[in-house]
N, C-alpha and C positions, 0 to 999 in steps of 0.2 A: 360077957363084956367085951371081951377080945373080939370076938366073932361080930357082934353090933358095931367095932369101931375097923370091920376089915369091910363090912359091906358098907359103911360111910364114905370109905376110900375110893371103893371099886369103880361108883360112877366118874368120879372126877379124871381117873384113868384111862377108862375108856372111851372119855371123850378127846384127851389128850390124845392118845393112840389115832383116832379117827383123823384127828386135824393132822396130824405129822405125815398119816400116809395122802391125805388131800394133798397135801403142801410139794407128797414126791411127784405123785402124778403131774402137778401142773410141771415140775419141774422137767419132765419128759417129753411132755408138752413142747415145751421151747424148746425140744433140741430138735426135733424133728420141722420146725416150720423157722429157721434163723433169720433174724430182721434183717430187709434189705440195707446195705451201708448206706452212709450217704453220701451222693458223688463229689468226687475231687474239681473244684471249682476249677474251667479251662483256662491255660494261658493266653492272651491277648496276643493274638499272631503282626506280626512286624510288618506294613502295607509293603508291598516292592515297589522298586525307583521308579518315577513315573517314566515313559520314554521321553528324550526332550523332543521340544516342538520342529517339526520341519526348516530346514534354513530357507526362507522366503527371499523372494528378490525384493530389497528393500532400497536399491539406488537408480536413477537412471540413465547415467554417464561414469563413464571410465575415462581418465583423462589419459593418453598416452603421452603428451607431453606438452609446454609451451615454449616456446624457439623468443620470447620476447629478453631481449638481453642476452640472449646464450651467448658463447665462446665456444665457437667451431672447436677450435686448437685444444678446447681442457674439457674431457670427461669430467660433467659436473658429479657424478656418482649416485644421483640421488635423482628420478625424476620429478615432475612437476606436483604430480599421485602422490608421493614419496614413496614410492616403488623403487630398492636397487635398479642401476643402470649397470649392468656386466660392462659391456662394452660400447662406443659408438665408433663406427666405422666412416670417414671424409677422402674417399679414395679418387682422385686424378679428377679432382675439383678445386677450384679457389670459393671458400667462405668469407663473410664478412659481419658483425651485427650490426643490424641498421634498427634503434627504436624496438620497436614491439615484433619484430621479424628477425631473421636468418636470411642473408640472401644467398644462393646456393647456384654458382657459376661451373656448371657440369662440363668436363673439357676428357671424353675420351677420347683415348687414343684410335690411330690411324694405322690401315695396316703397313706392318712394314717386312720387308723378307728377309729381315736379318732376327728378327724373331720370331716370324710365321711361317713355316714352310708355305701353306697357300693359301685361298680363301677359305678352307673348307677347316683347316686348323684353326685359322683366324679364330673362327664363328665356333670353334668348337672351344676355347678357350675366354669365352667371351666374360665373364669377370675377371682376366685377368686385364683388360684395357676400357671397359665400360666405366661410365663417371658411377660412383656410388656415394649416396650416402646411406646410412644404415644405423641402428640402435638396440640391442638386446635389455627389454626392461621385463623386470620381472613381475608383471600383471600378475602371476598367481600368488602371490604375496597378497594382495587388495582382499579383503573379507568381501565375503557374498561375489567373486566376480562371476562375471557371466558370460556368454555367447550376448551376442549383442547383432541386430538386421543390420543396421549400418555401422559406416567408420567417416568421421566428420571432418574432414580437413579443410582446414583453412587456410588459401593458397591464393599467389597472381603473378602471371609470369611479365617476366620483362618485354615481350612484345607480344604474347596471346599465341597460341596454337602448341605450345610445349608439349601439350597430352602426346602430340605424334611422335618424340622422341623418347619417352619416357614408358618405362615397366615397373608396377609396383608388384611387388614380393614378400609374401609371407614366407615362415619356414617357424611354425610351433612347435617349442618344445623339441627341438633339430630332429622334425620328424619329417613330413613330405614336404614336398617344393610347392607352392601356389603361386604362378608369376602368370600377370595378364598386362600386356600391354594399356597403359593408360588412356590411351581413344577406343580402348573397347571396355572400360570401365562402365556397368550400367549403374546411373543414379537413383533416386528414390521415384522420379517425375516419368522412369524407364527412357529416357535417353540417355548415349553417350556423355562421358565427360570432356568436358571441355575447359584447358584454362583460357581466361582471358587477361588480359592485360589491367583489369579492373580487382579489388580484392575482392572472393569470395568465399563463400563454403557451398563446397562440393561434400553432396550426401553421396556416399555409394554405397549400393546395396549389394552388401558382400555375397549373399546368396545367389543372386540372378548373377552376380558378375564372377561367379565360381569359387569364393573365398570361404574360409572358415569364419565363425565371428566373433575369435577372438585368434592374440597368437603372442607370444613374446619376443619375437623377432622380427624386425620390418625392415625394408629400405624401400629405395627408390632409386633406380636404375636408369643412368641415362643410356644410350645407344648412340646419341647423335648430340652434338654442341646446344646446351640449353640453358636459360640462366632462369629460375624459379623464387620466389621469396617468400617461405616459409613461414606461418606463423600458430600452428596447432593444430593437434590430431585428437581426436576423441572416437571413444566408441561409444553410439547410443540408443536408446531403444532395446533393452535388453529383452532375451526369447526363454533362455533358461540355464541354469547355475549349472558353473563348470564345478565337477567333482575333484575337488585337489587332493584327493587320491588317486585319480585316474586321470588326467589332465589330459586326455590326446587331442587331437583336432575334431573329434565327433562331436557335432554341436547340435544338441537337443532342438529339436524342431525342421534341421538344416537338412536337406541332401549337399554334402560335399564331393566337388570335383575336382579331381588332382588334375591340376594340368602340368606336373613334371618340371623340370627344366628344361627353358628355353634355351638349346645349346645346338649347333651346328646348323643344318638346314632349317632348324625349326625358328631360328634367329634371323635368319636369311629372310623369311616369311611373315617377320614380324615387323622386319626392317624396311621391304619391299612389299609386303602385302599381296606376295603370291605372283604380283605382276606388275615388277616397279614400284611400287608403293612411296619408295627411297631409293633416289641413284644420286651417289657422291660425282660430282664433276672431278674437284680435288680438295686438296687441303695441302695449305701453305706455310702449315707451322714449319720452321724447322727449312724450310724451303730458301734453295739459291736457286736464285734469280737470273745468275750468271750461268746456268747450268740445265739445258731440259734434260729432264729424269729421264723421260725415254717411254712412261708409264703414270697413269694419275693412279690416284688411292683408290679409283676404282676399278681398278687392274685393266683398263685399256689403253691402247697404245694414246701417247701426244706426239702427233705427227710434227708440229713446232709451236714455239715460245715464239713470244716477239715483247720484246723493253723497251719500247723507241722513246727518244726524247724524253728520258725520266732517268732516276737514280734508284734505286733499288736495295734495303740490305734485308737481310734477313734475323729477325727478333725473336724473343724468346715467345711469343702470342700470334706471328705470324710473318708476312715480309712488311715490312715498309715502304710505300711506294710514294716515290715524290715525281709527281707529273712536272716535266719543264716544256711546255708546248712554245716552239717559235715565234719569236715575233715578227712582226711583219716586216718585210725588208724588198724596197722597190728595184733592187740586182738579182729578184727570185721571182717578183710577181708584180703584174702590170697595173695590179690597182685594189682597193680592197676587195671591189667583186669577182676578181681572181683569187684573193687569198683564199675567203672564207669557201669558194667555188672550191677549193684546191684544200679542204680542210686537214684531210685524212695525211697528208707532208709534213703539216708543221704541227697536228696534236701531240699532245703526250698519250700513250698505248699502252695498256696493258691486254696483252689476246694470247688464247691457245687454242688449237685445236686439236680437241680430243674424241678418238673414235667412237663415240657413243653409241653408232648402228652396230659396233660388234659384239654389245651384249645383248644377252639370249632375252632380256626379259625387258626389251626396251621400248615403253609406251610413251603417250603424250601425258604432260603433266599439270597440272594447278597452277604450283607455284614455283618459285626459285630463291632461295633464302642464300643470301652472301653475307656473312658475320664478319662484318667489316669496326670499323673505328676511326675519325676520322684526326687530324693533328688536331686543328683550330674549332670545328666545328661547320656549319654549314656549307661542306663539299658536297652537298648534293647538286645544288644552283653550279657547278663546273663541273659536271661529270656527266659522262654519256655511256648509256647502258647499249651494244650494238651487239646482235645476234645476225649471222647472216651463214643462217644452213646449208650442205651439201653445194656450198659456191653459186649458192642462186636467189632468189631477192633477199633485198636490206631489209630490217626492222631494227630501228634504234628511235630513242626517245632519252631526254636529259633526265636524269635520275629523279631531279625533282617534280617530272611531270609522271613517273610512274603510280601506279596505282598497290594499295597497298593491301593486304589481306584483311575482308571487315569496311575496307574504305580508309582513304585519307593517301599523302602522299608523303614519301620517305625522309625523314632530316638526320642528317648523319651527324651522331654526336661524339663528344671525344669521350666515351664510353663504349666497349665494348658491345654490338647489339647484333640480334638477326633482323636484317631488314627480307619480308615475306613476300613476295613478289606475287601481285595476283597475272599473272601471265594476260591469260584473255583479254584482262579487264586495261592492260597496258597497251594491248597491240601486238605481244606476242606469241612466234606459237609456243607449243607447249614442251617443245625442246629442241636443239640443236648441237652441230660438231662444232662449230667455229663462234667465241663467245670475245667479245673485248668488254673491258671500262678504259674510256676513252677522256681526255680532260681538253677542254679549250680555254681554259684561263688557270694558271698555277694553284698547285691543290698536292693536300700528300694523305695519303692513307696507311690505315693499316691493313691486309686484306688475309682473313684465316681461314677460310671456308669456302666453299660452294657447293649445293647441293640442289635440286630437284626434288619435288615429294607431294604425292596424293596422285594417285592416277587416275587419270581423263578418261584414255581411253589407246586401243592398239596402235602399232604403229608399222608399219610396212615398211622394211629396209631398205627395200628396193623401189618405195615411190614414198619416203621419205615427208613429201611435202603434200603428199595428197590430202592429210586432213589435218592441216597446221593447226589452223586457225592464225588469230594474228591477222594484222594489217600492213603488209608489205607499203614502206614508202614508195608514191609513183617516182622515178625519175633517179632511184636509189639516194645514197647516201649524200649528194652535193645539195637537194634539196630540201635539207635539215635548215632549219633557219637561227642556224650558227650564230651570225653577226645580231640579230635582234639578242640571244642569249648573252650576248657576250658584252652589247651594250647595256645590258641592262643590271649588270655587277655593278 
């Protein structure tokens, strides 16, 4: 019974036993082949900043300033841009505002040997007497500025030709000097600039005319008596973005040429143009009348003065001169075709003569600018302009029949002005030792200047008159027709 219920058992056992070691094998199984894991989802990487976009030229003017309303006397501090103004500099000038302009009455100085040892100091000193004006604004403040082809000024001078007296001057950043004479300024059209007596805008092209195309510091430089009327400067046409990290005067697109400072001889040649260009006769600011100097401001001798029949003082803008020409008196002269016959007795005279053949660099000239003024107004109709060189033919003409620079003839106003003298186009030549203004009916002046300027052409010392030009009166000086002028006041 026993035995029947051990073999009833036996099977169910040894099936059990089979399954369990089935069960180990597999389990041996898996440890020899382990599931791959399953991967760690990646993190989502963070994009990097994008670069920002290139700074683009996005303007096409920079305004350097407007002069409409200004106050010469008060740094306004803030340009037109609204760009800081450091500083504006109105050195050995009278300003005034007039409406939508600046007018800018340039008065430098003359030499003199109590503060120059000679000419060569003078010139080497030369913004310590040059008219300036001047302005430091801080252009690199302006977003996007740039180098810029031209600079736009808008400009008209008080009688036309000022470019000859005038040097515009950069200095960026107080790093090199850029200064070019203003009649060698080239424009956009590639001519010179020219002011005229009209308002205009003068494009100059900073690159053909040696400039950087932009700069934070600018003036305008006189050299010689000039009055200008100011009304805005722009830079426009822009070439490529100044880096205001590195701000120097290298102007993307540009070849720039330092032309240095204009200082010592190189002033000399800027004044004179190598070959007389500019010869001062004299200059009478400051000047007694009672007194020849011995010496004009242009360091030549003045052999003599002569004041006849006039009054004389001397003003703080030049002398004052008051013609009193005699009147006609029959216990002096047999009739009036003896007086007027007999002129040169009884006018009023203002003459000097200055040895002009002694300098080394002395040509025939253009014109002859006398920066006169007159009391009343209309002194020209009694005044006589008489040149009579090296003591040999006359050439004179009444002021109002002189020819003017451009055309037209001169009216003298009680204003300050430079009257341009076209020499040729008058009858005279193109320069002389012995100079008068001459008055035959009562007239008073102010007289602060005289100069010479634009050169003709050589001039031989020693034969003076060989190639004048000019129209010598036949029969010299008595046959001025005096009395028709004098009747017709």
């Amino acid at each position: 019974m026993k035995r029947n219920l051990f073999k009833k058992l036996l099977l169910p056992i040894a099936l059990l036993l089979l399954l369990a070691v089935g069960m180990a094998g597999c389990g041996r199984g898996e440890e020899e082949a382990a599931p791959t894991p399953s991967p760690t989802p990646a993190a989502t990487p963070t994009p990097a900043p994008a670069d920002p976009p290139p700074a683009t030229i996005t303007r096409t003017e920079f305004r350097w300033n407007d002069f409409a309303g200004r106050d010469p006397h008060n740094n306004p501090g803030i340009s037109a841009e609204g760009a800081p103004i450091w500083w504006d500099n109105w050195a050995n000038l009278r300003a005034a505002t007039g409406g939508d302009y600046v007018q800018i009455e340039f008065r430098p100085g003359a030499f003199d040997p109590e503060d120059f040892d000679d000419y060569d100091d003078f010139y080497a000193r030369a913004f310590d007497w040059m008219g300036n004006w001047g302005e430091a604004v801080d252009m690199w403040s302006l977003d996007y500025i740039s180098f810029c082809r031209y600079m736009r000024i808008r400009i008209r001078g008080a009688q036309g030709g000022e470019e000859q007296a005038l040097l515009l001057h950069f200095q960026p950043n107080d790093g090199p000097v850029f200064m070019v004479p203003f009649d060698r300024l080239v424009t956009r059209g590639g001519e010179f600039a020219r002011i005229t007596a009209d308002t205009q805008d003068i494009y100059i092209d900073l690159q053909a005319s040696g400039l950087p195309g932009m700069t934070n510091r600018m003036h305008i430089r006189a050299f010689a008596p000039a009055t200008i009327f100011l009304y805005s400067i722009d830079f426009v046409d822009p070439v490529g973005l100044v880096d205001a990290t590195n701000n120097e005067t290298i102007a993307a697109g540009f070849t720039v040429t330092e032309t240095g400072p204009i200082l010592g001889e190189a002033l000399r040649q800027v004044r004179r143009g190598g070959a007389a260009d500019f010869i001062h006769w004299n200059n009478f600011i400051g000047r007694d009348p009672h007194n020849n100097p011995g010496t004009s401001t242009g360091g030549v001798p003045i052999w003599w003065d002569n004041w006849a029949n006039l009054r004389a003082t001397p003003q703080d803008d030049g002398v004052e001169i008051e013609f009193r020409p005699g009147a006609f008196d029959p216990e002096d002269f047999d009739d009036y075709d003896e007086y007027f016959a007999h002129a040169l007795n009884w006018m009023g005279n203002w003459g000097e003569a200055v040895n002009t053949w002694a300098k080394d660099d002395i040509g025939w000239m253009r014109y002859l600018v006398i920066r006169m003024s007159g009391e009343a107004g209309g002194e020209e109709n009694r005044l006589i302009l008489h040149f009579q060189p090296e003591d040999q033919p006359v050439f004179a003409a009444r002021f109002s029949d002189l020819v003017l620079r451009g055309g037209g003839n001169p009216e003298i106003t009680t204003d300050m002005q430079d009257i341009v003298i076209d020499l040729a186009a008058s009858g005279f030549p193109g320069m002389t030792n012995r100079m008068h203004i001459r008055a035959f009916a009562p007239a008073t002046i102010t007289l602060q200047s005289i100069h010479f300027e634009t050169f003709a052409g050589r001039l031989d010392p020693d034969a003076p008159l060989a190639s004048a030009g000019g129209t010598p009166i036949e029969g010299g000086f008595a046959n001025l027709p005096i009395r028709q002028w004098a009747e017709e006041l």
